[in-house]
Backbone as XML, in Angstrom:
<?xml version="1.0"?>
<chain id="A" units="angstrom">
  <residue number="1" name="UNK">
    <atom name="N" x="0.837" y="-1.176" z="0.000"/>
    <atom name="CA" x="0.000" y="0.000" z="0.000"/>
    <atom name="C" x="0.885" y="1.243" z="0.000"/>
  </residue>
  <residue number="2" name="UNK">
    <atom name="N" x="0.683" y="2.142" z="-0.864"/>
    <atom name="CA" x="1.116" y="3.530" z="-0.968"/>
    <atom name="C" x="1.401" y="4.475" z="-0.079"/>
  </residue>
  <residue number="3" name="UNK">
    <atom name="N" x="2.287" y="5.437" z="0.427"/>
    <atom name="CA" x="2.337" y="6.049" z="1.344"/>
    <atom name="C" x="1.647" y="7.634" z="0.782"/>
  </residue>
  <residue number="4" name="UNK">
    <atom name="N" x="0.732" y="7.928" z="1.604"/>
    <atom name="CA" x="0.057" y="9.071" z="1.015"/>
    <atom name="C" x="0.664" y="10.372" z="1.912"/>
  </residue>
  <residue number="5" name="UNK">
    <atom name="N" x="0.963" y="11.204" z="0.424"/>
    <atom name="CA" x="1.917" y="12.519" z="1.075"/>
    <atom name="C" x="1.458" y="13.687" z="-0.113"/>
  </residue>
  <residue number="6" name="UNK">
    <atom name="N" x="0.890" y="14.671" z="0.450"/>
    <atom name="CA" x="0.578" y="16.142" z="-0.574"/>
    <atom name="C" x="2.176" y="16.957" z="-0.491"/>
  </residue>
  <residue number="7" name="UNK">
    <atom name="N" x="2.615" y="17.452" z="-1.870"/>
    <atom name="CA" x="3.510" y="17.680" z="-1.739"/>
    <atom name="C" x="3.233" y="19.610" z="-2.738"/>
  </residue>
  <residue number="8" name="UNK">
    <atom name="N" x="3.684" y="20.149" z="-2.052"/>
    <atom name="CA" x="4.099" y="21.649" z="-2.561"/>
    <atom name="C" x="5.355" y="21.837" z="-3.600"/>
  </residue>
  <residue number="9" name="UNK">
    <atom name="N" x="4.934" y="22.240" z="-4.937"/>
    <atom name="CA" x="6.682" y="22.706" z="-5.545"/>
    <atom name="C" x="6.402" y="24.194" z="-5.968"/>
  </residue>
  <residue number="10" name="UNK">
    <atom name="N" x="7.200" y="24.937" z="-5.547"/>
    <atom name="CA" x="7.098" y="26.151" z="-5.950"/>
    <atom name="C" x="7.755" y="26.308" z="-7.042"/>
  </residue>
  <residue number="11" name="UNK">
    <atom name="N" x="6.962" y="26.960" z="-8.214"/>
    <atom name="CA" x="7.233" y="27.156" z="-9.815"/>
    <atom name="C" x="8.249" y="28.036" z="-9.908"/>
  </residue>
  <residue number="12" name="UNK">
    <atom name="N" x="9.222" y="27.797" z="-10.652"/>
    <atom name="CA" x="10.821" y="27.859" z="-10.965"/>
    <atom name="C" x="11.804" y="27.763" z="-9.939"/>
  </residue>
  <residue number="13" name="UNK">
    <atom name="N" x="11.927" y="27.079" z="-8.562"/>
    <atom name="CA" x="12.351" y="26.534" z="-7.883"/>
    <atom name="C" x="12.975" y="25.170" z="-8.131"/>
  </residue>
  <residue number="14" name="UNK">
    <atom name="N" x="13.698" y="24.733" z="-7.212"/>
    <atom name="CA" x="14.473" y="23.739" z="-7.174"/>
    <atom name="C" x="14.037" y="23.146" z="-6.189"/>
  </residue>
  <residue number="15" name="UNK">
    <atom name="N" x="12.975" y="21.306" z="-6.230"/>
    <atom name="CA" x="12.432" y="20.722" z="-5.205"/>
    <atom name="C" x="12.595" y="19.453" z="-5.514"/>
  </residue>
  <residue number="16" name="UNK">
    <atom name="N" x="12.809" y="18.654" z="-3.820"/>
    <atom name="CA" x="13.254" y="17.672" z="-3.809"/>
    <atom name="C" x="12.532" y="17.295" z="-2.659"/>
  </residue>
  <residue number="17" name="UNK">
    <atom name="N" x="12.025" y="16.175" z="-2.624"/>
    <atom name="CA" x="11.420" y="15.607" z="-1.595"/>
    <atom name="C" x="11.740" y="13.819" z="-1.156"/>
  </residue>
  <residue number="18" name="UNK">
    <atom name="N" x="12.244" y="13.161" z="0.034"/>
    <atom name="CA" x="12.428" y="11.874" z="0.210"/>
    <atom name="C" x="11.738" y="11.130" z="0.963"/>
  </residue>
  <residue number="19" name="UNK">
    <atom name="N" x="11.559" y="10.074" z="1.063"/>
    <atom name="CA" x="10.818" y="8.808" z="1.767"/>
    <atom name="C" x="11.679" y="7.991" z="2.301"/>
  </residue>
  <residue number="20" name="UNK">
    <atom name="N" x="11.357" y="7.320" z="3.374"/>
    <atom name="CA" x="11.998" y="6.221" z="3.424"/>
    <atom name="C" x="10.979" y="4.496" z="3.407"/>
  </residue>
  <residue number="21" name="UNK">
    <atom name="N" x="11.606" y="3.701" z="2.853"/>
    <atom name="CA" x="10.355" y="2.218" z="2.532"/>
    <atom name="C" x="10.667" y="1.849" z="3.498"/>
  </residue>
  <residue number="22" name="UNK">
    <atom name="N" x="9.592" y="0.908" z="4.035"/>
    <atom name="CA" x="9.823" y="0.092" z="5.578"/>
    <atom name="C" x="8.634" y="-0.663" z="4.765"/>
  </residue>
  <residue number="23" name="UNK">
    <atom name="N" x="8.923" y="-1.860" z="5.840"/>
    <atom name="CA" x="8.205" y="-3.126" z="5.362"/>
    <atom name="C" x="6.160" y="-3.584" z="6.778"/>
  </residue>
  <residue number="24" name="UNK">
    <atom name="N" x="5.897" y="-4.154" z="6.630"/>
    <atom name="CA" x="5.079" y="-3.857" z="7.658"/>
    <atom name="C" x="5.025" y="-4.089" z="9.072"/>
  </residue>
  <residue number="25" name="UNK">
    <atom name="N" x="6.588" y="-4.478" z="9.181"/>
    <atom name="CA" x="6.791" y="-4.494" z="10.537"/>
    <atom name="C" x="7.897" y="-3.188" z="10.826"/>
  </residue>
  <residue number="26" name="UNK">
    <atom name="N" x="8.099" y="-2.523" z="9.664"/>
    <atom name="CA" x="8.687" y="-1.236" z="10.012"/>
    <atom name="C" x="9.865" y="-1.429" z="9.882"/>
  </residue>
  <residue number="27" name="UNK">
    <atom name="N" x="10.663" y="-2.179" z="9.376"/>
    <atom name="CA" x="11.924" y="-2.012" z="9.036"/>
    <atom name="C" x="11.819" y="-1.661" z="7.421"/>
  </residue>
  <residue number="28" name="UNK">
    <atom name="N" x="13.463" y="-1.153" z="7.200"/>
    <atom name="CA" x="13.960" y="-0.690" z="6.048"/>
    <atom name="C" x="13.913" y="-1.727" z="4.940"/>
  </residue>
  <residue number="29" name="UNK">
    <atom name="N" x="13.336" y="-1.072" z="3.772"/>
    <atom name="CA" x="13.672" y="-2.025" z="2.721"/>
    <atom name="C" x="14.841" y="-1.711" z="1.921"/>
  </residue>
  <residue number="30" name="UNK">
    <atom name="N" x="15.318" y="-2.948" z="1.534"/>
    <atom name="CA" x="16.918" y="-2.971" z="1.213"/>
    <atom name="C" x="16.600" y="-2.706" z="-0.496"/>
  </residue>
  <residue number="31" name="UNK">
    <atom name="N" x="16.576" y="-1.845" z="-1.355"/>
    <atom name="CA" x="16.377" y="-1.518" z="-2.521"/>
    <atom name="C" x="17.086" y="-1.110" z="-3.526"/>
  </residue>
  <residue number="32" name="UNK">
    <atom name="N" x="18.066" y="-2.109" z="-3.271"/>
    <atom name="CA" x="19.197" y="-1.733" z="-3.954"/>
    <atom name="C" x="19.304" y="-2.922" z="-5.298"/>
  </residue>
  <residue number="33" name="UNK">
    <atom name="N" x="18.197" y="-3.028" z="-5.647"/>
    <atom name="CA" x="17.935" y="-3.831" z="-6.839"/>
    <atom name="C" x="16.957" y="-3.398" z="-7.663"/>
  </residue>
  <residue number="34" name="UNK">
    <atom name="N" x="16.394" y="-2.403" z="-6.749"/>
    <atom name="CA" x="14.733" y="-1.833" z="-7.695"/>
    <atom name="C" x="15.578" y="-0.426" z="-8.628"/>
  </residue>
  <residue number="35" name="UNK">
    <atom name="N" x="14.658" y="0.246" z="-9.188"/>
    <atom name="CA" x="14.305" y="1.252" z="-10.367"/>
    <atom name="C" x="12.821" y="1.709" z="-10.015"/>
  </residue>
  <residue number="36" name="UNK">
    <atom name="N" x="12.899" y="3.083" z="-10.349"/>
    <atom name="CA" x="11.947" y="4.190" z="-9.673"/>
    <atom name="C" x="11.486" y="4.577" z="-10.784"/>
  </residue>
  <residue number="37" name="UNK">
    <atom name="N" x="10.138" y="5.119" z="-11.002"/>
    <atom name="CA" x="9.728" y="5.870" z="-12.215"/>
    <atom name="C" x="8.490" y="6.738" z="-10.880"/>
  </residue>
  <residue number="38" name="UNK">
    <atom name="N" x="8.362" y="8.510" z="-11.538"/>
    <atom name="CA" x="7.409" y="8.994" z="-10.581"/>
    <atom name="C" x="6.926" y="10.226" z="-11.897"/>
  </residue>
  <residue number="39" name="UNK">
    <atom name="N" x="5.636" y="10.580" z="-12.104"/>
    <atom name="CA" x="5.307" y="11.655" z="-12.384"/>
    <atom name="C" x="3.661" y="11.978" z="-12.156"/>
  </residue>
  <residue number="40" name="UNK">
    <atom name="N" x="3.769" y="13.559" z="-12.358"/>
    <atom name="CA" x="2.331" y="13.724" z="-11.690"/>
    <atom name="C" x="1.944" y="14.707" z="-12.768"/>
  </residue>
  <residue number="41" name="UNK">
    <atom name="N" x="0.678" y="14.030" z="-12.991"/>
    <atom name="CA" x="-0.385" y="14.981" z="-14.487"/>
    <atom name="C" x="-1.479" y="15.502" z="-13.917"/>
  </residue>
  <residue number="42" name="UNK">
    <atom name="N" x="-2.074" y="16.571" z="-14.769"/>
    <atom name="CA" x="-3.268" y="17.187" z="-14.107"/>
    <atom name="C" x="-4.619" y="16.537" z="-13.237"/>
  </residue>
  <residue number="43" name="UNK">
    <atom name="N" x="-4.716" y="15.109" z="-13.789"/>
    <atom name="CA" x="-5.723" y="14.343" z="-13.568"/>
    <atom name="C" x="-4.982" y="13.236" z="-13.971"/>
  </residue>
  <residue number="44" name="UNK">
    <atom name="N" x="-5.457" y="11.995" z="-13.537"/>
    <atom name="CA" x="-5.213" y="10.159" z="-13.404"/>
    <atom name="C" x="-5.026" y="10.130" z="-15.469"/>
  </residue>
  <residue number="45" name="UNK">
    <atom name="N" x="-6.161" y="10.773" z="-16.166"/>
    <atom name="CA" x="-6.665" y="10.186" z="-17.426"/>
    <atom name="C" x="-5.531" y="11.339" z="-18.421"/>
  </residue>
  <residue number="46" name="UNK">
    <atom name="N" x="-4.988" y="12.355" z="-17.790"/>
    <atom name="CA" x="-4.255" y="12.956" z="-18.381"/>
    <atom name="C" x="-3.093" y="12.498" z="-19.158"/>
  </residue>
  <residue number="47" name="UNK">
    <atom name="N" x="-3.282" y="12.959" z="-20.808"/>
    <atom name="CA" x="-1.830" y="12.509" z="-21.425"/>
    <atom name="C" x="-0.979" y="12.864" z="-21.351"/>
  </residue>
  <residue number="48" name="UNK">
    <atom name="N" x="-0.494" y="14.169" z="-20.942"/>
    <atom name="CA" x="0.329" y="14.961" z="-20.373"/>
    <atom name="C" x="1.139" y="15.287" z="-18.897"/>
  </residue>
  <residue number="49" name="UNK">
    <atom name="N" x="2.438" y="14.556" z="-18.909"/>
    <atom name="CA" x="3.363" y="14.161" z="-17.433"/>
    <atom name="C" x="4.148" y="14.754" z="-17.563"/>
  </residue>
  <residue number="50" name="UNK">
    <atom name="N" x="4.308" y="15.338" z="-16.333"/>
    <atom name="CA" x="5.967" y="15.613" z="-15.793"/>
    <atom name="C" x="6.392" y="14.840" z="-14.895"/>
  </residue>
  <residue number="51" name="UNK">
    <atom name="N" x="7.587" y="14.226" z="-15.740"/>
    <atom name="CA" x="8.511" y="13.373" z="-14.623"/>
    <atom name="C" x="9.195" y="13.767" z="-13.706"/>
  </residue>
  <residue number="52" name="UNK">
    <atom name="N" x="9.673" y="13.185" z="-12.411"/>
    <atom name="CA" x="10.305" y="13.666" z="-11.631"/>
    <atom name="C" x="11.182" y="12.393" z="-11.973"/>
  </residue>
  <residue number="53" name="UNK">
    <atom name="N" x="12.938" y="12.980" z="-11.395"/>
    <atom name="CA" x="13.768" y="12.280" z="-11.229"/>
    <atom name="C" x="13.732" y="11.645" z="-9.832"/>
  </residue>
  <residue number="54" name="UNK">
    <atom name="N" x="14.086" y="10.183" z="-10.270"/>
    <atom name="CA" x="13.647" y="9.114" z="-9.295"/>
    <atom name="C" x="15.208" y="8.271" z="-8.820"/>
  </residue>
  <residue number="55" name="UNK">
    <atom name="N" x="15.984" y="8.874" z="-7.138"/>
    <atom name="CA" x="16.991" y="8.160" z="-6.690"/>
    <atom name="C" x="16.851" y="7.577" z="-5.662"/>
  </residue>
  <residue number="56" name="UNK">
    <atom name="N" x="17.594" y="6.490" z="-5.917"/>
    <atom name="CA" x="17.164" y="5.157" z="-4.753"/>
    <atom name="C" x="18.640" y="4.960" z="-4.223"/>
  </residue>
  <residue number="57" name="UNK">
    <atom name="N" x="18.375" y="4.916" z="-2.708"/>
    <atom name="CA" x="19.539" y="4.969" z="-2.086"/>
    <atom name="C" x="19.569" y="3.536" z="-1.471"/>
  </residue>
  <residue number="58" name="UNK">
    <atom name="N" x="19.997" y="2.797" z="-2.039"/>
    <atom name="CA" x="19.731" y="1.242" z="-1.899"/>
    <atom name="C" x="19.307" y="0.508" z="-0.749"/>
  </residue>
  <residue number="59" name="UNK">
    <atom name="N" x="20.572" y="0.183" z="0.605"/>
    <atom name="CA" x="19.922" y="-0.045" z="1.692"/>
    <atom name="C" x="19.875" y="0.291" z="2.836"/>
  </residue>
  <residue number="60" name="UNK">
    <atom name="N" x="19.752" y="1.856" z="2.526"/>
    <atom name="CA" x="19.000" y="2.637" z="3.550"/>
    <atom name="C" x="17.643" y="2.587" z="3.168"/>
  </residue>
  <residue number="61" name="UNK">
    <atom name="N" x="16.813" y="2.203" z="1.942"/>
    <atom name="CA" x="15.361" y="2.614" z="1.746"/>
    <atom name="C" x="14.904" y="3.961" z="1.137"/>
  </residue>
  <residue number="62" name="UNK">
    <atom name="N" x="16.012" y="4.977" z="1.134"/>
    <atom name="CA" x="15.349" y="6.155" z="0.925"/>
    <atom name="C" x="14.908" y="5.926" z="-0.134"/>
  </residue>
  <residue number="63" name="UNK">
    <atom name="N" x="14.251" y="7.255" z="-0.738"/>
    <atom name="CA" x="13.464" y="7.167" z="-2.216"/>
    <atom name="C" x="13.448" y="8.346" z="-2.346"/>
  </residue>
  <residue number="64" name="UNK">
    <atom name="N" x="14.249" y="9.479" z="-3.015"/>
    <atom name="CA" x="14.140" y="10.900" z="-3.367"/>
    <atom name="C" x="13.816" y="11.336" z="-5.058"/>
  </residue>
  <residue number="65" name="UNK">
    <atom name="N" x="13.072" y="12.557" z="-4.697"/>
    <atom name="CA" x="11.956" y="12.588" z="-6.005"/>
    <atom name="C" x="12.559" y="14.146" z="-5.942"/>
  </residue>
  <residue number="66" name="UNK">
    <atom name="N" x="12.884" y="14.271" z="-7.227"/>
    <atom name="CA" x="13.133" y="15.624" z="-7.480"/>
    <atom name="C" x="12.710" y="16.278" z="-8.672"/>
  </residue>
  <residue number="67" name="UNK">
    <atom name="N" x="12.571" y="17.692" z="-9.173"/>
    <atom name="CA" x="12.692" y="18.314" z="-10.559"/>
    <atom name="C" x="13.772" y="19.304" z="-10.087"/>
  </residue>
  <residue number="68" name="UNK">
    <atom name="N" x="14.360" y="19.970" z="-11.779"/>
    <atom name="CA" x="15.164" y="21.023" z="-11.580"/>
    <atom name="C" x="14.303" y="22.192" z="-11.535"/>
  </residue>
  <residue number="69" name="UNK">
    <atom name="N" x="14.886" y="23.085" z="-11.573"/>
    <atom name="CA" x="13.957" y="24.593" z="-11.622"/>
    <atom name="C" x="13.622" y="24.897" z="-13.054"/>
  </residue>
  <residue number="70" name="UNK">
    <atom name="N" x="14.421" y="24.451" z="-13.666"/>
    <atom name="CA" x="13.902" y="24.846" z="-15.314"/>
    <atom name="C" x="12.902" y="23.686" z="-15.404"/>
  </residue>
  <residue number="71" name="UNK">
    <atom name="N" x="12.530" y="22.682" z="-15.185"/>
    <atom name="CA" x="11.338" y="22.094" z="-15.629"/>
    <atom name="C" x="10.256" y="22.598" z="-14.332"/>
  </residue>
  <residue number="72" name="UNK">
    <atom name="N" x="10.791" y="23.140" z="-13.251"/>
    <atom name="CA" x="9.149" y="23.264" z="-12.575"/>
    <atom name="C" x="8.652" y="24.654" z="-13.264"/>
  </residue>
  <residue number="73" name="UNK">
    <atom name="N" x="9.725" y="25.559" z="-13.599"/>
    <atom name="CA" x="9.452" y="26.543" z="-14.041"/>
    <atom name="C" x="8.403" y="26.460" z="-15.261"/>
  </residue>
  <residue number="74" name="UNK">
    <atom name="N" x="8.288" y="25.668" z="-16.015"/>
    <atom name="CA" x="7.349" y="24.826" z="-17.138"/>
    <atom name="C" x="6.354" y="24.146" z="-16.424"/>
  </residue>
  <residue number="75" name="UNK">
    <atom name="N" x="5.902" y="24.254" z="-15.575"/>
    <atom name="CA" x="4.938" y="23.742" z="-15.239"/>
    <atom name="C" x="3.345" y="24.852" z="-15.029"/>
  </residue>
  <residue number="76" name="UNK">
    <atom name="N" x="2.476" y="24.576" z="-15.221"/>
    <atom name="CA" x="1.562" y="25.676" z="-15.235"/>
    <atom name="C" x="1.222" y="25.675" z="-13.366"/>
  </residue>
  <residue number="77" name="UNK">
    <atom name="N" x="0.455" y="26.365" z="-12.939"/>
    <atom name="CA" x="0.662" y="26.771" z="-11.189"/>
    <atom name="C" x="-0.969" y="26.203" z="-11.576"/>
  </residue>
  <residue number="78" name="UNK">
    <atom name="N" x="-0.825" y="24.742" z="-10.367"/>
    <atom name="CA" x="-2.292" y="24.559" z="-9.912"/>
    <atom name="C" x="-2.605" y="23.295" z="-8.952"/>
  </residue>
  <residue number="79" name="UNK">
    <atom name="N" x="-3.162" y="22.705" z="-9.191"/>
    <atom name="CA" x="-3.490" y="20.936" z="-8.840"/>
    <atom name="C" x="-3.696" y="19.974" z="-9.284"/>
  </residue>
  <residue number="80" name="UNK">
    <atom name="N" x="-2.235" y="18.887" z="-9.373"/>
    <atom name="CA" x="-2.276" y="17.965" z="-9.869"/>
    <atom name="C" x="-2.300" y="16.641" z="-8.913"/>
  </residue>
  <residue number="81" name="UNK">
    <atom name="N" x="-2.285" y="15.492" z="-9.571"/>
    <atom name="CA" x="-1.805" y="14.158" z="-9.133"/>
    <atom name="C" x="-0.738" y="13.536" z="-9.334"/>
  </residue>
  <residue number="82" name="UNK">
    <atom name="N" x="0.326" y="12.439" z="-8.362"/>
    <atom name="CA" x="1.319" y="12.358" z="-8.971"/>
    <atom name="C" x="1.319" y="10.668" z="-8.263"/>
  </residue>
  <residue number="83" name="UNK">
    <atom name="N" x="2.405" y="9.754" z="-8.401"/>
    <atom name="CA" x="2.635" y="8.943" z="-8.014"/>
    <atom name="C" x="3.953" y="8.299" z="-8.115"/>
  </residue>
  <residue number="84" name="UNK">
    <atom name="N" x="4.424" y="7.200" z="-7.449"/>
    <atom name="CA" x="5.925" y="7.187" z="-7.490"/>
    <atom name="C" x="6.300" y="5.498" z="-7.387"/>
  </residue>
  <residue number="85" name="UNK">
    <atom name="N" x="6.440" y="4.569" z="-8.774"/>
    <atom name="CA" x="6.148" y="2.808" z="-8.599"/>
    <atom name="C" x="8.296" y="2.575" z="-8.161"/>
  </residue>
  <residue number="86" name="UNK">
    <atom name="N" x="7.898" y="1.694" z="-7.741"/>
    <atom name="CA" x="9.189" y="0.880" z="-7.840"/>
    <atom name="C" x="9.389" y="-0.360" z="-8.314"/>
  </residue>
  <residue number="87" name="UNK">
    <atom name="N" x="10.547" y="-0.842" z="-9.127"/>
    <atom name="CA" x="10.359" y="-2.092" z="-10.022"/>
    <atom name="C" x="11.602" y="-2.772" z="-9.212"/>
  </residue>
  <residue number="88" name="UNK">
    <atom name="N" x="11.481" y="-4.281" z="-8.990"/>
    <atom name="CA" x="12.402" y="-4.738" z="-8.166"/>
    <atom name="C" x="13.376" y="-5.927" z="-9.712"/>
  </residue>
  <residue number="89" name="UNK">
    <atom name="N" x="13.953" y="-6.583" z="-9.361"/>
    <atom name="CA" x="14.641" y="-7.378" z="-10.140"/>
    <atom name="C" x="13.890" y="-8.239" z="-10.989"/>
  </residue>
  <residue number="90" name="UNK">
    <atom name="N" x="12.543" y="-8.716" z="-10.237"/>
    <atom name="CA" x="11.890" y="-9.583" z="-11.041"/>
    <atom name="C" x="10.569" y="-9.167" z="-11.776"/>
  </residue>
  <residue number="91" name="UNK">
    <atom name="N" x="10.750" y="-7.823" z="-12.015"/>
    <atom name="CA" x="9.641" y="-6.957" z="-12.772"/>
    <atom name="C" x="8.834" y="-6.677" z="-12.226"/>
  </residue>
  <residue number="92" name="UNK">
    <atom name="N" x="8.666" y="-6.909" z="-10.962"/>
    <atom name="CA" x="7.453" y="-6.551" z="-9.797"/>
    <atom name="C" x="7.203" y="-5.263" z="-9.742"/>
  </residue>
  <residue number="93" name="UNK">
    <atom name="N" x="5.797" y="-4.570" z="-10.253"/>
    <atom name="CA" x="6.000" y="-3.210" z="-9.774"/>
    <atom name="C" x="5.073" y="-2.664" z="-8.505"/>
  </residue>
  <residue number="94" name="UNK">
    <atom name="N" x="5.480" y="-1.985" z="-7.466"/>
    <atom name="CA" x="4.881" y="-1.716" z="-6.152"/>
    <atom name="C" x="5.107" y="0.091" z="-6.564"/>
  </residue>
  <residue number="95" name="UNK">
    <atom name="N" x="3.918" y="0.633" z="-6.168"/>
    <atom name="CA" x="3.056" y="1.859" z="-5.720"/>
    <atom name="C" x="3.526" y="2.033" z="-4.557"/>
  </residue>
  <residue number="96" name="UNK">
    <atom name="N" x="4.786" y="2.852" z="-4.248"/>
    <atom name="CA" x="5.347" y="3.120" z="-2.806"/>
    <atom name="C" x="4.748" y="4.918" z="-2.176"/>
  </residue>
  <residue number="97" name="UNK">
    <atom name="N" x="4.015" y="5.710" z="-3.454"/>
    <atom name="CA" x="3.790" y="7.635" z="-3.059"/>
    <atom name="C" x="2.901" y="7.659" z="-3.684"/>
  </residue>
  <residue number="98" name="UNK">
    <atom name="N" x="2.295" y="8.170" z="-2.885"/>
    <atom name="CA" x="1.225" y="8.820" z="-4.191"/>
    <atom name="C" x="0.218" y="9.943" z="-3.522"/>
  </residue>
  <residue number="99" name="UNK">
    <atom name="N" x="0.004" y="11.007" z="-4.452"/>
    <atom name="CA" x="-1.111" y="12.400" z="-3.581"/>
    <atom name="C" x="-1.503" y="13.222" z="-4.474"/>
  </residue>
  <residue number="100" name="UNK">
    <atom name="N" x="-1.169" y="14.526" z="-4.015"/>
    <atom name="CA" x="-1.527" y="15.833" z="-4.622"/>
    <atom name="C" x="-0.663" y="16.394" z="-4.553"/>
  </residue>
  <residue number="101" name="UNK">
    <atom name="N" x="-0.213" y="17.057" z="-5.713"/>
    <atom name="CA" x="0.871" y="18.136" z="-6.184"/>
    <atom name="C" x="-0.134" y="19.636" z="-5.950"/>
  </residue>
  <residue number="102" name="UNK">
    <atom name="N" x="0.318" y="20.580" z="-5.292"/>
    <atom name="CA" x="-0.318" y="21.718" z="-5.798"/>
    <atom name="C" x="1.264" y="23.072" z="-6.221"/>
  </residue>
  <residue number="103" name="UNK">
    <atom name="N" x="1.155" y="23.217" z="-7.608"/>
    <atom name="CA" x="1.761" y="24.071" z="-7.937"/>
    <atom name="C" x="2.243" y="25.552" z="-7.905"/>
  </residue>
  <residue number="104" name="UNK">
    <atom name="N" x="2.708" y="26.250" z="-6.766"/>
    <atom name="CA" x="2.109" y="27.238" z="-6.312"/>
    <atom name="C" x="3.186" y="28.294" z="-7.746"/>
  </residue>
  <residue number="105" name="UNK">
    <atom name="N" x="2.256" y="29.541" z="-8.096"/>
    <atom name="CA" x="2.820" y="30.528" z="-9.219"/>
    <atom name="C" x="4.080" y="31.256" z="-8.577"/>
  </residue>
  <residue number="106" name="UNK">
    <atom name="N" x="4.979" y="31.176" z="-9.977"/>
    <atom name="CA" x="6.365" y="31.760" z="-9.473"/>
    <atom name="C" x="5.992" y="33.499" z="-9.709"/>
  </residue>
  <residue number="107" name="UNK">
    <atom name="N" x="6.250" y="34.169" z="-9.027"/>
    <atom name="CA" x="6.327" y="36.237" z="-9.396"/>
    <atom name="C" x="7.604" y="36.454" z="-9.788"/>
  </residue>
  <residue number="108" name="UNK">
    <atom name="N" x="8.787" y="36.049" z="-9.576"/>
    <atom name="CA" x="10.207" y="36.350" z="-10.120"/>
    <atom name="C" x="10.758" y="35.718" z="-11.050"/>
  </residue>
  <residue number="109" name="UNK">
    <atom name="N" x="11.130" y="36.095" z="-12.321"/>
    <atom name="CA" x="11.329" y="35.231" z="-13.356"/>
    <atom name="C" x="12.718" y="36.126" z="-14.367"/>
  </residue>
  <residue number="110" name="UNK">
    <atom name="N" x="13.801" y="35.381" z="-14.631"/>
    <atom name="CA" x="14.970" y="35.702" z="-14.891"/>
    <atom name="C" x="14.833" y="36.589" z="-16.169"/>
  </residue>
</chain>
């Protein structure tokens, strides 16, 4: 089951946000075999994604989700959905994030 987290990126900023996996007795999962894919579109049915870069810090568990500032800066300011799978060695894919993006508008722009 997914860990549910609303996450804020402020438009043309630089944001990064991490997790850590635990199993259901609460220890760390050792993930140093999986691959991350995460992005969040206006709506579930939307054809249109922005990916976030997806690093896995093997066996500590973390899971850090980032964009640069030039792609949040491309992003329009509002409320989206996003989610974040992990694929382990044997193609297994597990739903470890998932929420609401709300995009807040950048006023300073280069």
């Amino acid at each position: 089951m997914a860990t549910k987290a609303n996450i804020v990126i402020d438009q043309g900023t630089t944001f990064s946000t991490s997790i850590t996996v635990t199993d259901s007795d609460g220890d760390v999962v050792n993930l140093s075999t999986y691959t991350g894919a995460a992005q969040m579109r206006k709506h579930y049915t939307s054809n249109t994604a922005h990916d976030f870069t997806v690093d896995i810090t093997g066996n500590t568990g973390v899971v850090t989700l980032s964009m640069n500032a030039t792609t949040t800066a491309n992003i329009t300011s509002g409320r989206y959905v996003y989610d974040c799978e992990l694929t382990d060695s044997t193609n297994t894919v597990s739903r470890v994030l998932e929420g609401i993006v709300t995009v807040t508008p950048e006023v300073t722009r280069g």
